[in-house]
Biopython code that builds the backbone (N, CA, C, O; Angstrom):
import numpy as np
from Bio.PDB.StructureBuilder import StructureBuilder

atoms = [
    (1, "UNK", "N", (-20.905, 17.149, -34.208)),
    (1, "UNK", "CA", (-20.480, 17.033, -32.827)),
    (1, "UNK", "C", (-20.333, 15.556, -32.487)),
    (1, "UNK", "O", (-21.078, 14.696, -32.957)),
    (2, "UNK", "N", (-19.316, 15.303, -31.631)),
    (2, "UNK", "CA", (-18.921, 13.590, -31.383)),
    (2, "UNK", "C", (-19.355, 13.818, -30.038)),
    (2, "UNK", "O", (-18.987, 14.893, -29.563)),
    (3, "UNK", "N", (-20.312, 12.788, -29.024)),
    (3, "UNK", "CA", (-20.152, 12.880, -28.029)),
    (3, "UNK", "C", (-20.460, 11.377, -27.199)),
    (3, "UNK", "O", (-21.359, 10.552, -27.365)),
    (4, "UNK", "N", (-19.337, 11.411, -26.269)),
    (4, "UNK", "CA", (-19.148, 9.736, -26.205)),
    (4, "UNK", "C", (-18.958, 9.866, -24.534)),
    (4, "UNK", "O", (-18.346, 10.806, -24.027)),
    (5, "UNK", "N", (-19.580, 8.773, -23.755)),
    (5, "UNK", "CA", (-20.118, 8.682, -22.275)),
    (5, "UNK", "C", (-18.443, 8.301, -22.005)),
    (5, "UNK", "O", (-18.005, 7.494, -22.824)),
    (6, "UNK", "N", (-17.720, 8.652, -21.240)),
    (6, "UNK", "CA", (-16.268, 8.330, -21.196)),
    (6, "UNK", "C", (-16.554, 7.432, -19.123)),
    (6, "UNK", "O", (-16.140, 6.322, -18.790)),
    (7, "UNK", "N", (-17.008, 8.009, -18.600)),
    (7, "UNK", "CA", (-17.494, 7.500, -16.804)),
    (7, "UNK", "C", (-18.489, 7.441, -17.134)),
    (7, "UNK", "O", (-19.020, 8.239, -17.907)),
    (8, "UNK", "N", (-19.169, 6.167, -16.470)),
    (8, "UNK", "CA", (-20.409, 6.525, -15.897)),
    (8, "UNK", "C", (-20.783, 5.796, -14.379)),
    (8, "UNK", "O", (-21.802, 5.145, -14.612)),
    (9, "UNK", "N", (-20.606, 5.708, -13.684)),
    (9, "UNK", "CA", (-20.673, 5.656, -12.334)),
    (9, "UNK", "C", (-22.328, 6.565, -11.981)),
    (9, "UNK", "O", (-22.914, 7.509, -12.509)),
    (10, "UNK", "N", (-22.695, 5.319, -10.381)),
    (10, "UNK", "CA", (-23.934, 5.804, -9.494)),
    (10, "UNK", "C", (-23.769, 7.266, -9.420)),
    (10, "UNK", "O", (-22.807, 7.674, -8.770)),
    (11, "UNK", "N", (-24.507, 8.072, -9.950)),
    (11, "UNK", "CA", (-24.741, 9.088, -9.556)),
    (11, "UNK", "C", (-23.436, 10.555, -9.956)),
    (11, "UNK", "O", (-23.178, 11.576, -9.318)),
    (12, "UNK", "N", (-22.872, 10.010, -11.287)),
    (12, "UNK", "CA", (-21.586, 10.517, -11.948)),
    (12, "UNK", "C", (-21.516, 10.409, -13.351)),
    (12, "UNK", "O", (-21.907, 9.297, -13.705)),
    (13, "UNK", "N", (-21.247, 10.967, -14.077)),
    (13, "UNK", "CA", (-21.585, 11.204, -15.201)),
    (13, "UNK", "C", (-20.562, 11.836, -15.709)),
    (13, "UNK", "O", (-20.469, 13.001, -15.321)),
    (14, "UNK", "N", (-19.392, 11.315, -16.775)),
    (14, "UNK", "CA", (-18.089, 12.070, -17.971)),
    (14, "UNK", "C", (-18.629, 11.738, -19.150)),
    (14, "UNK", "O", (-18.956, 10.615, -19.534)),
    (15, "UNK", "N", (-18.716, 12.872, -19.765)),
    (15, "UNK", "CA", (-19.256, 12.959, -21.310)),
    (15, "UNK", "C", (-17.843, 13.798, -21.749)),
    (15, "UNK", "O", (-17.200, 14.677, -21.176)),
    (16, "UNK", "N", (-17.689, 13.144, -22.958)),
    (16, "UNK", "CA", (-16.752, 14.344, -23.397)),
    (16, "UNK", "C", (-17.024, 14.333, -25.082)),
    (16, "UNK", "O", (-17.289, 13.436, -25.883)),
    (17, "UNK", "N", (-16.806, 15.905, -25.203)),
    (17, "UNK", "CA", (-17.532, 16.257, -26.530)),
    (17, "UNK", "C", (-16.491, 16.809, -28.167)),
    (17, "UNK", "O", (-15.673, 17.724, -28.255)),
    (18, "UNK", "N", (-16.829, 16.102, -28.943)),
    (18, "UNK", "CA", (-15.923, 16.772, -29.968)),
    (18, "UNK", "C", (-16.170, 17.734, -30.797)),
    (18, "UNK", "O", (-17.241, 17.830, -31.397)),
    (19, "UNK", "N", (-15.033, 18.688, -30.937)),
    (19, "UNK", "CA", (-15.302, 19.687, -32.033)),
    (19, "UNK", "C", (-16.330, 20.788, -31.546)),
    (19, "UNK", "O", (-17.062, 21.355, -32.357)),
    (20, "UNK", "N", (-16.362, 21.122, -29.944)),
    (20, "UNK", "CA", (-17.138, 21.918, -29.320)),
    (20, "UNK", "C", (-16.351, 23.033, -28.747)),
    (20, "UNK", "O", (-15.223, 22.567, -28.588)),
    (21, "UNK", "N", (-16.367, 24.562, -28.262)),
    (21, "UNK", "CA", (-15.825, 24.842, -27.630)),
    (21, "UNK", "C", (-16.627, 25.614, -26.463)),
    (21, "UNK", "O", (-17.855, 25.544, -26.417)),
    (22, "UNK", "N", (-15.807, 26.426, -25.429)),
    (22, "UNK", "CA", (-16.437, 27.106, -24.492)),
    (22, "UNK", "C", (-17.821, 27.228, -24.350)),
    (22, "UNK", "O", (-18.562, 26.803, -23.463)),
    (23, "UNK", "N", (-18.093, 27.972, -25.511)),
    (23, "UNK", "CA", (-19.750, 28.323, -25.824)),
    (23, "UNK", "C", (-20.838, 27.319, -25.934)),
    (23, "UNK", "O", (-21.853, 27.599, -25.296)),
    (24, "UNK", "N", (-20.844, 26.454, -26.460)),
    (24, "UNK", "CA", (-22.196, 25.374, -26.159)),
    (24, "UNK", "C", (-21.898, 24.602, -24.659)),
    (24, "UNK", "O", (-22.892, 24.311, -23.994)),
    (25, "UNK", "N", (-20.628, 24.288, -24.152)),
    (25, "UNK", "CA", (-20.137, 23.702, -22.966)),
    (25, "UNK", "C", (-20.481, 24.605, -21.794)),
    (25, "UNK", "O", (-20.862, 24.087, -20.744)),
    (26, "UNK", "N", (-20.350, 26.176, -21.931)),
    (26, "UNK", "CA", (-20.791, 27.253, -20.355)),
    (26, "UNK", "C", (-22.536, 26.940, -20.892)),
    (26, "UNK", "O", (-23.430, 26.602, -20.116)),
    (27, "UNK", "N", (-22.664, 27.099, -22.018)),
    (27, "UNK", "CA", (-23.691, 26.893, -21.771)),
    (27, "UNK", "C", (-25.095, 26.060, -21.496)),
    (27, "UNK", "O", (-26.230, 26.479, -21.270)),
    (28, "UNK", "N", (-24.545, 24.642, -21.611)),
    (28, "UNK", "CA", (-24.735, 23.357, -21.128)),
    (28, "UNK", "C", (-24.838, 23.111, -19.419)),
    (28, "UNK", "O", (-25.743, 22.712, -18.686)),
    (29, "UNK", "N", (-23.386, 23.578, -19.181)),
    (29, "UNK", "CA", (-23.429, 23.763, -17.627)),
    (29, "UNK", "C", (-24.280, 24.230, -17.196)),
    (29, "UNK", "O", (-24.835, 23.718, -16.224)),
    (30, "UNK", "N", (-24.724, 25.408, -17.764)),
    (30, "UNK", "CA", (-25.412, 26.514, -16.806)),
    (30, "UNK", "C", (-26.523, 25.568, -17.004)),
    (30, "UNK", "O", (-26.646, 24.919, -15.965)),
    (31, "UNK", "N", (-27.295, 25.248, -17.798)),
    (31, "UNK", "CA", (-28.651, 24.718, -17.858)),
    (31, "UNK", "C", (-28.550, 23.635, -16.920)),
    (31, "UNK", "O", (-29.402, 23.455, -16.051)),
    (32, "UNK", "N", (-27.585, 22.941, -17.059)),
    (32, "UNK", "CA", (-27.788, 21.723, -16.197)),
    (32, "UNK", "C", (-27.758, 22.399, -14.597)),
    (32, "UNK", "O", (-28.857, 22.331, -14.047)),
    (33, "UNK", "N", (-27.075, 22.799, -14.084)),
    (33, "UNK", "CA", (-26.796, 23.428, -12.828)),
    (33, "UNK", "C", (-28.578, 24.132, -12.398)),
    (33, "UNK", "O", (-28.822, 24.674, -11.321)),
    (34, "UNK", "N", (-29.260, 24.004, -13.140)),
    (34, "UNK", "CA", (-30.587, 25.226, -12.982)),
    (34, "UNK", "C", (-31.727, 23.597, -12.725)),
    (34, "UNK", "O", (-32.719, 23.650, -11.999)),
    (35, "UNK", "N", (-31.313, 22.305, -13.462)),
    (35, "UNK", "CA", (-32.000, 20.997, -12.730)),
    (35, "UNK", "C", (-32.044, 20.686, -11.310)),
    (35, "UNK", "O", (-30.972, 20.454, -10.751)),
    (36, "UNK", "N", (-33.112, 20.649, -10.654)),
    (36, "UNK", "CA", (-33.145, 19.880, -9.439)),
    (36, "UNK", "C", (-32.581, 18.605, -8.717)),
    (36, "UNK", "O", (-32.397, 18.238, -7.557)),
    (37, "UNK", "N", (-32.402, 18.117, -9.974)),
    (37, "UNK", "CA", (-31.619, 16.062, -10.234)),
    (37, "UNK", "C", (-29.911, 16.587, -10.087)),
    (37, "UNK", "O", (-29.134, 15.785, -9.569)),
    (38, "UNK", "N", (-29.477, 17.692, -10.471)),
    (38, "UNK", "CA", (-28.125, 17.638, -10.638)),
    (38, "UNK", "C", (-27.649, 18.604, -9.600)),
    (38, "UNK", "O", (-28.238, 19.676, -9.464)),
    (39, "UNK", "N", (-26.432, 18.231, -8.726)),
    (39, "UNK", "CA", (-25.530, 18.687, -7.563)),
    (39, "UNK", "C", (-24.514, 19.682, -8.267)),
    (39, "UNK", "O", (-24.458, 20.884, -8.008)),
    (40, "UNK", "N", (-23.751, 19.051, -9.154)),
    (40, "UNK", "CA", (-23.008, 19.434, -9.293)),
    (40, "UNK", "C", (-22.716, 19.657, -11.034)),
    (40, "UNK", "O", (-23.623, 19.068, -11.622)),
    (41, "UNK", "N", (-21.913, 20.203, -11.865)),
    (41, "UNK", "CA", (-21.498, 20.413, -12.951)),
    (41, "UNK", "C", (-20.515, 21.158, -13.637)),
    (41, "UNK", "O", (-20.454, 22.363, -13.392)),
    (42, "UNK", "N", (-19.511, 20.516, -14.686)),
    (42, "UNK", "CA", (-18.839, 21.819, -14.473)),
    (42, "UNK", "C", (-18.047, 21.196, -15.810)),
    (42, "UNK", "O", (-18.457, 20.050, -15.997)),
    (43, "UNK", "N", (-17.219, 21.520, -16.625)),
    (43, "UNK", "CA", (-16.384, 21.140, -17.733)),
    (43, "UNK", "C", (-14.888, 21.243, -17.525)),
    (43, "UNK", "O", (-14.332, 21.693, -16.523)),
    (44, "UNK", "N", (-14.095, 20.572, -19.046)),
    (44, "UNK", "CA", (-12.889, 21.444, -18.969)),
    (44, "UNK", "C", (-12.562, 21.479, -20.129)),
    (44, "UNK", "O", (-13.402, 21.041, -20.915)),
    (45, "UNK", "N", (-11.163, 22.033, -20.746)),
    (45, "UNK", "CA", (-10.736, 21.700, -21.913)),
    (45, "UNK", "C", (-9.459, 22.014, -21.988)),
    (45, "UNK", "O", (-8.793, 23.029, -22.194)),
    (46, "UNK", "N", (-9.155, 20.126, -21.620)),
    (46, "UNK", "CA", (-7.455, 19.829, -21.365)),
    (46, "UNK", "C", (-6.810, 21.218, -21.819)),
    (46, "UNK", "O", (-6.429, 21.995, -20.943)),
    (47, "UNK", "N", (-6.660, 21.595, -23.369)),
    (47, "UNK", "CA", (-5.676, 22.122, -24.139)),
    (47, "UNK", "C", (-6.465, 22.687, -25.018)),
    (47, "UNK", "O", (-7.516, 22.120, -25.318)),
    (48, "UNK", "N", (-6.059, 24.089, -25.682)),
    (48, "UNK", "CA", (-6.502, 25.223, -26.149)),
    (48, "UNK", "C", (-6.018, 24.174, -27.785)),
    (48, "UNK", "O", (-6.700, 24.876, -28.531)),
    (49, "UNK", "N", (-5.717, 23.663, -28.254)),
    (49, "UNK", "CA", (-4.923, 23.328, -29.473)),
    (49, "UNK", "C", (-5.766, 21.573, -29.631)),
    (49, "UNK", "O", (-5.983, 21.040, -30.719)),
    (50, "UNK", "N", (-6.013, 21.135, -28.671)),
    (50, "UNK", "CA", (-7.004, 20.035, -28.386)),
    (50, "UNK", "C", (-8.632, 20.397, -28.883)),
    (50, "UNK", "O", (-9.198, 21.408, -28.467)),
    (51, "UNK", "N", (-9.322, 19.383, -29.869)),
    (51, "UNK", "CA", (-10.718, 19.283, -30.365)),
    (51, "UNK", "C", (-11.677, 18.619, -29.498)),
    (51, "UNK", "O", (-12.530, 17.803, -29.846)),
    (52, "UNK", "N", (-11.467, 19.013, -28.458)),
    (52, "UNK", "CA", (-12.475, 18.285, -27.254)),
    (52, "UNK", "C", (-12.137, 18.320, -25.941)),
    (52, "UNK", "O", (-11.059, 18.093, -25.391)),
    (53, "UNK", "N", (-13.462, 18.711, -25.401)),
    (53, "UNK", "CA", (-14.111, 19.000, -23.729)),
    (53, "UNK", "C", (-14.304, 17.790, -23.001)),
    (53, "UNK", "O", (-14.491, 16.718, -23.578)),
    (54, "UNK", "N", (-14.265, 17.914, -21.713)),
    (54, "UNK", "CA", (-15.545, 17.121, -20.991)),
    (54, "UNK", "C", (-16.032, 17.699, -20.021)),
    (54, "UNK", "O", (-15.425, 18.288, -19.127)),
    (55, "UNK", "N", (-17.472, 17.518, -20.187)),
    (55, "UNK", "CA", (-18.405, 17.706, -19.253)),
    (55, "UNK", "C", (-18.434, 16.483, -17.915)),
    (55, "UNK", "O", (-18.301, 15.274, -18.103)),
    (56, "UNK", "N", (-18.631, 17.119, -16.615)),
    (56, "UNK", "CA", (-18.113, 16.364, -15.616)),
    (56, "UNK", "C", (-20.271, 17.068, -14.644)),
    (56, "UNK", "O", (-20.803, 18.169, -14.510)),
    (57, "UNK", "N", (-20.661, 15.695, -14.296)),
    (57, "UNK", "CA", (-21.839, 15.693, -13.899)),
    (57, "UNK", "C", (-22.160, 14.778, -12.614)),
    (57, "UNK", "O", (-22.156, 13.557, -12.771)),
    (58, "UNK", "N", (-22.436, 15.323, -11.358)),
    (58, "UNK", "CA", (-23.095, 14.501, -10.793)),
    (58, "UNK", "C", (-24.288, 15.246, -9.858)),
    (58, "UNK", "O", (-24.622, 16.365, -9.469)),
    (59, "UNK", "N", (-24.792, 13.492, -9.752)),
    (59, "UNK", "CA", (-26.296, 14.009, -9.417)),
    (59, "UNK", "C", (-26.708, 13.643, -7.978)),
    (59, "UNK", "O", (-25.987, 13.072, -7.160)),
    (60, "UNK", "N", (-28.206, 14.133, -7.758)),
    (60, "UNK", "CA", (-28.237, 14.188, -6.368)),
    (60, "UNK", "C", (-28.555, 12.991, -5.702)),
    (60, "UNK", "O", (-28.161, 12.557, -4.619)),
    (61, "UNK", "N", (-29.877, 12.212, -7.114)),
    (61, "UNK", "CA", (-29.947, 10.746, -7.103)),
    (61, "UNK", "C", (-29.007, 9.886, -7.271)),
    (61, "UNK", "O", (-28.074, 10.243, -7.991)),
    (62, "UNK", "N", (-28.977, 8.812, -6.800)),
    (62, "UNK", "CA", (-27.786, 7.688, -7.490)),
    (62, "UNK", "C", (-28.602, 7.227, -8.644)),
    (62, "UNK", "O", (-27.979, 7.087, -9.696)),
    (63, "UNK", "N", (-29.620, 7.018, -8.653)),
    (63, "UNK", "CA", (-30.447, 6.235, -10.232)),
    (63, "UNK", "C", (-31.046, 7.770, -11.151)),
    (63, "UNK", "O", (-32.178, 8.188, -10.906)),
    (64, "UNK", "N", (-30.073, 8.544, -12.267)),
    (64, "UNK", "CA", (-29.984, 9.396, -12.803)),
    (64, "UNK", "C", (-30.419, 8.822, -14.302)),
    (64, "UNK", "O", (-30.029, 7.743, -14.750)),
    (65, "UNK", "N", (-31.142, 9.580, -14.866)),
    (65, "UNK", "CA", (-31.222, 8.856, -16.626)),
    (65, "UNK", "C", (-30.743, 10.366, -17.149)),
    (65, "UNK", "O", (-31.285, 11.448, -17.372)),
    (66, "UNK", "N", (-29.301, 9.748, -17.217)),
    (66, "UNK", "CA", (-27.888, 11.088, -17.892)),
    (66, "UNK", "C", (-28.485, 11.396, -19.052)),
    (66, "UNK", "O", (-28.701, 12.607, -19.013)),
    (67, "UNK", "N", (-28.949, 10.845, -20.286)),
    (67, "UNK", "CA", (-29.530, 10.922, -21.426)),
    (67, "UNK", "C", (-30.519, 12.128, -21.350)),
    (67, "UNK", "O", (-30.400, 13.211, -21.922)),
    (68, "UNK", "N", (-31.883, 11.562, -20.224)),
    (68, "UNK", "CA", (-33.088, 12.503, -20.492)),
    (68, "UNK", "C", (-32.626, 13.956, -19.709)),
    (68, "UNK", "O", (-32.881, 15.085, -20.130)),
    (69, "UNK", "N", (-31.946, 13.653, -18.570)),
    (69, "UNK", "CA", (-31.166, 15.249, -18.213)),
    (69, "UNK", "C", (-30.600, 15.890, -18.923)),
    (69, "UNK", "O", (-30.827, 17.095, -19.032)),
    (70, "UNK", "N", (-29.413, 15.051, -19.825)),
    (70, "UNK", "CA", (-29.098, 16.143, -20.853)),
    (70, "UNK", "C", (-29.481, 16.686, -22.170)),
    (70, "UNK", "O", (-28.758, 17.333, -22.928)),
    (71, "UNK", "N", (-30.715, 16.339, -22.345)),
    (71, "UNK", "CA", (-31.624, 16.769, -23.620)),
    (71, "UNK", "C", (-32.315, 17.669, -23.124)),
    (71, "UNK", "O", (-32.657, 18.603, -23.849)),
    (72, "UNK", "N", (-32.827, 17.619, -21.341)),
    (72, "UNK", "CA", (-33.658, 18.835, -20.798)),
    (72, "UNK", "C", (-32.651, 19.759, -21.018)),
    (72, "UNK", "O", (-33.032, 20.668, -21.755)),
    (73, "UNK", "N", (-31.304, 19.874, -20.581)),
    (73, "UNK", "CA", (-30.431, 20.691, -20.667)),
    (73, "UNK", "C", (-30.256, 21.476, -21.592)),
    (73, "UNK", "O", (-30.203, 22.699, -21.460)),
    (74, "UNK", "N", (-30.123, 20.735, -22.848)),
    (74, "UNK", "CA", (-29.902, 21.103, -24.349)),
    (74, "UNK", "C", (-31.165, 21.634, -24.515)),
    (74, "UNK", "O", (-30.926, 22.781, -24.892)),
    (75, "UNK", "N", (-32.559, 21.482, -24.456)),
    (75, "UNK", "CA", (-33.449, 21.864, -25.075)),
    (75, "UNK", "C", (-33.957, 23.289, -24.100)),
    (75, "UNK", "O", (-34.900, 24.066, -24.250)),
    (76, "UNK", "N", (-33.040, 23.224, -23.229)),
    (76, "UNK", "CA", (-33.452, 24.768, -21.908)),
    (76, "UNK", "C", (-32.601, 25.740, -22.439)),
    (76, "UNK", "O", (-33.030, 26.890, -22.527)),
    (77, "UNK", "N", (-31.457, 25.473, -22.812)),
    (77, "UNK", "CA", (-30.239, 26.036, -23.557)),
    (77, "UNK", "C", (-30.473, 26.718, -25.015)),
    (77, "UNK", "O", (-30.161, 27.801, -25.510)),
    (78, "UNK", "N", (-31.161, 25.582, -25.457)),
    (78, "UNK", "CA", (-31.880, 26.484, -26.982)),
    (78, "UNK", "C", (-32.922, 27.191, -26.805)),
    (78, "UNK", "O", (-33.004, 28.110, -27.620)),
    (79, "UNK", "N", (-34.083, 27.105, -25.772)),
    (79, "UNK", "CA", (-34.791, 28.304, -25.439)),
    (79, "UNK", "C", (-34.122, 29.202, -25.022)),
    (79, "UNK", "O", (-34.686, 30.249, -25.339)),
    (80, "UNK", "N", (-32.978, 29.449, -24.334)),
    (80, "UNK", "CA", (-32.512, 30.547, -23.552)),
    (80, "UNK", "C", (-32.283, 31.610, -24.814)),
    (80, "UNK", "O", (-32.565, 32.801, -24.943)),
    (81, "UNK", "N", (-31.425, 30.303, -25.981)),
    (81, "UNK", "CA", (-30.734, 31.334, -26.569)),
    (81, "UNK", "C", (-31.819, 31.953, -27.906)),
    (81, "UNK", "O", (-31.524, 32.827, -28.722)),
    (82, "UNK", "N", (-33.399, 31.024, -27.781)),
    (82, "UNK", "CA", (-34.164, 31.715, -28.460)),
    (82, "UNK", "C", (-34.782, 33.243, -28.452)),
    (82, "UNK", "O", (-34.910, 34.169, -29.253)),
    (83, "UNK", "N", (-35.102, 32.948, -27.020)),
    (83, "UNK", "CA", (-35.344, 34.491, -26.015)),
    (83, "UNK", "C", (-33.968, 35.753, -26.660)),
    (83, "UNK", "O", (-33.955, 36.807, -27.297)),
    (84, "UNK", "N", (-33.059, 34.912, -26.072)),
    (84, "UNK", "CA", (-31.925, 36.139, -26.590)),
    (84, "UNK", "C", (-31.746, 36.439, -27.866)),
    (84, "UNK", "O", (-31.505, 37.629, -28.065)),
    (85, "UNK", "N", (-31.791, 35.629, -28.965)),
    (85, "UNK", "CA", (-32.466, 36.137, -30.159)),
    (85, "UNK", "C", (-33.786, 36.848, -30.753)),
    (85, "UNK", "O", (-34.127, 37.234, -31.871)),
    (86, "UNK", "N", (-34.250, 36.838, -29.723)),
    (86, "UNK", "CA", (-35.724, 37.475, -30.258)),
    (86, "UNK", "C", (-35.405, 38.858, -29.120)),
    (86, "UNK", "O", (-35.529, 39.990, -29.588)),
    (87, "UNK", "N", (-35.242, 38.795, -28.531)),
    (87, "UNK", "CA", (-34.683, 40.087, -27.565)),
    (87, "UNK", "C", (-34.016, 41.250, -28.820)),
    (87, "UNK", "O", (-34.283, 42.364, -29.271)),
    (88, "UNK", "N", (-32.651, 39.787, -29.064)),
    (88, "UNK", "CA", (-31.955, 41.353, -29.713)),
    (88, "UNK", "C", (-32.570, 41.966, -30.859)),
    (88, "UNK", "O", (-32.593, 43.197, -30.887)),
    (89, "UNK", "N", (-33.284, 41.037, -32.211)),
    (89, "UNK", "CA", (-34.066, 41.570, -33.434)),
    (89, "UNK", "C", (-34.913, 42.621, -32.706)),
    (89, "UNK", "O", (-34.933, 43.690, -33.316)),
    (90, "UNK", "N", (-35.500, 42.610, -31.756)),
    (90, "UNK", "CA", (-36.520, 43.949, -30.961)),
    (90, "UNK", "C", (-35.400, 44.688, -30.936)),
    (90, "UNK", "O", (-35.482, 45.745, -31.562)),
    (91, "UNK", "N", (-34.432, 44.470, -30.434)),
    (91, "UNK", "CA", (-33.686, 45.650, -30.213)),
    (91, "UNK", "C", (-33.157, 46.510, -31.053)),
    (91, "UNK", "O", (-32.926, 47.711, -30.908)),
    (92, "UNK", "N", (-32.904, 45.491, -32.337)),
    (92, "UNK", "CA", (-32.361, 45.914, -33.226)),
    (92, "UNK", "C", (-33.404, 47.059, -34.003)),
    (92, "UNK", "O", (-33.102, 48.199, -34.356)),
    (93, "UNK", "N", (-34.712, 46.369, -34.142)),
    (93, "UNK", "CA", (-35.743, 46.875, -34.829)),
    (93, "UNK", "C", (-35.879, 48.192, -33.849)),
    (93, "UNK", "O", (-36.344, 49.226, -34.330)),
    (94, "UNK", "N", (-35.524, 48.151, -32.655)),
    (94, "UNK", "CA", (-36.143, 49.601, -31.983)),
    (94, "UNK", "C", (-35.382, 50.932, -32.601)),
    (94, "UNK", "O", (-35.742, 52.049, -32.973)),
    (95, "UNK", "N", (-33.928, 50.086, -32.493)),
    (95, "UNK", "CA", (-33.285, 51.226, -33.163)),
    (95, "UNK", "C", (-33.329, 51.760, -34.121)),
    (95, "UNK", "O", (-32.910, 52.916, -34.063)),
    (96, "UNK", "N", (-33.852, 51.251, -35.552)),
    (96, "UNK", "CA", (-33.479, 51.688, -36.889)),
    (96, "UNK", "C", (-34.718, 52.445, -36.598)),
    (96, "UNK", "O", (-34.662, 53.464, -37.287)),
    (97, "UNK", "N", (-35.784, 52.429, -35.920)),
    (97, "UNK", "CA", (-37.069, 53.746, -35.451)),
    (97, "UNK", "C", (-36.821, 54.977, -35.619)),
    (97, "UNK", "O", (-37.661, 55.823, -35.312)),
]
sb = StructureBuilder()
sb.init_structure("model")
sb.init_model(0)
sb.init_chain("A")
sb.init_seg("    ")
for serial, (resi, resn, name, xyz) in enumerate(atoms, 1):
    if name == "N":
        sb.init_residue(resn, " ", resi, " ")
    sb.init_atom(name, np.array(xyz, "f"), 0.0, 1.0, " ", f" {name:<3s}", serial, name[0])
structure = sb.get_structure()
């Protein structure tokens, strides 16, 4: 994954990411959107045929540390999707019962 600070402005934040699609990006958003520090969040991806997003961030503070928010993000994001992996193996296991 390439990911390079493209804005960074008081309280604004453009990251844009390579070789990512929809799926780690909705789900980035969502984590970030669930922080207290962050207003707003949201992505895009210019072109379907294009190897890269950007994530578009701002916050509620003007003095934001974009870095440690988005590792809470990332690391809330991989619990989520730990839960949902351990969810479905139960599920799976209920069935073959």
């Amino acid at each position: 994954m390439k990911l390079n600070i493209i804005k960074e402005e008081e309280g604004y934040v453009e990251v844009e990411f390579g070789g990512e699609s929809h799926t780690l990006l909705n789900l980035l958003q969502t984590s970030l959107l669930e922080d207290p520090a962050v207003e707003m969040a949201g992505y895009t991806r210019p072109h379907p045929l294009m190897d890269r997003s950007r994530l578009f961030i701002r916050f509620k503070g003007k003095k934001a540390n974009v870095k440690e928010i988005l590792k809470k993000a990332a690391d809330n994001a991989e619990a989520k999707l730990k839960e949902f992996d351990e969810g479905l193996n139960q599920s799976i296991s209920n069935l073959k019962k």
